[in-house]
NUBADREN-885407 format. One line per 8 residues: number of its first residue (from 1); their letters; for each residue z, y negated, x negated of C-alpha. Coordinates in steps of 0.05 Angstrom, whole numbers, plus 32768, in hexadecimal, padded with zeros to 4 digits. Example, Ala and Ser with C-alpha at 12.3 -4.5 7.8 and 13.67 -1.06 7.14 Angstrom:
1	AS	809C,805A,7F0A; 808F,8015,7EEF $
//
This chain:
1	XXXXXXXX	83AD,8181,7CA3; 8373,817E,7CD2; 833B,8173,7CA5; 8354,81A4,7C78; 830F,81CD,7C79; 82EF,818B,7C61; 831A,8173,7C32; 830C,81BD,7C11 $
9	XXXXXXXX	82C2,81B2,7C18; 82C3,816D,7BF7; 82E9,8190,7BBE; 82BC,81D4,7BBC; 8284,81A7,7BBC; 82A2,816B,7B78; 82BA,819F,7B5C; 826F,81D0,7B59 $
17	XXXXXXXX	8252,8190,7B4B; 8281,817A,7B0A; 827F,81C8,7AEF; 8231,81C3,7AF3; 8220,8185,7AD3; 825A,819B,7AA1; 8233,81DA,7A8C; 81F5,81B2,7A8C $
25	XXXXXXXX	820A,8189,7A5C; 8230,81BD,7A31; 81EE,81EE,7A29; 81AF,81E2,7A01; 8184,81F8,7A37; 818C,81EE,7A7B; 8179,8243,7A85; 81B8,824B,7A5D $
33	XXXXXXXX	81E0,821C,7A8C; 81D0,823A,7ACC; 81E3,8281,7AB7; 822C,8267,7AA2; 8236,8241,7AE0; 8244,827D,7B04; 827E,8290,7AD6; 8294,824B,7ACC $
41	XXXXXXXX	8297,8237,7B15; 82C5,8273,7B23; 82EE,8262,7AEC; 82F6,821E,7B03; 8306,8233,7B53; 833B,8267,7B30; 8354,8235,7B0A; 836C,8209,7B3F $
49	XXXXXXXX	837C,823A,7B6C; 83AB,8254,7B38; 83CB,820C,7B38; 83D6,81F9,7B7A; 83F6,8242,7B86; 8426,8232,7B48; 842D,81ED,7B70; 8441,8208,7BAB $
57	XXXXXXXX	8470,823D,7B93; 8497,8204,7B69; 8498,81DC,7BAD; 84B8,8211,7BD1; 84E6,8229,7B9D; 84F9,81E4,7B87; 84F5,81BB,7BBC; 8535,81BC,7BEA $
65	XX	8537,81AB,7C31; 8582,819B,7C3B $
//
């Protein structure tokens, strides 16, 4: 758990760059892509946020330590 703040940056950083080529390739004209990214990047960060909290309620409401 050390490198935690790079391990976060790595994934900020694959994770901007997949949601930006994706909208790049999903609008006719590259104006068009780089006002969604915006929207689509903080959809994205949400996203997983919203599954590694479900993750880590299930862990500690499943998981016993006896």
């Amino acid at each position: 758990m050390n490198d935690l703040p790079f391990h976060l940056l790595i994934f900020a950083v694959t994770g901007a760059v997949i949601v930006i080529v994706s909208a790049m390739f999903s609008e006719a004209t590259d104006a068009a892509a780089l006002r969604v990214v915006p929207k689509r990047i903080l959809y994205f960060f949400f996203g997983c946020a919203v599954v590694a909290g479900v993750m880590l309620l299930l862990e500690h409401t499943l998981a016993s330590a006896t």
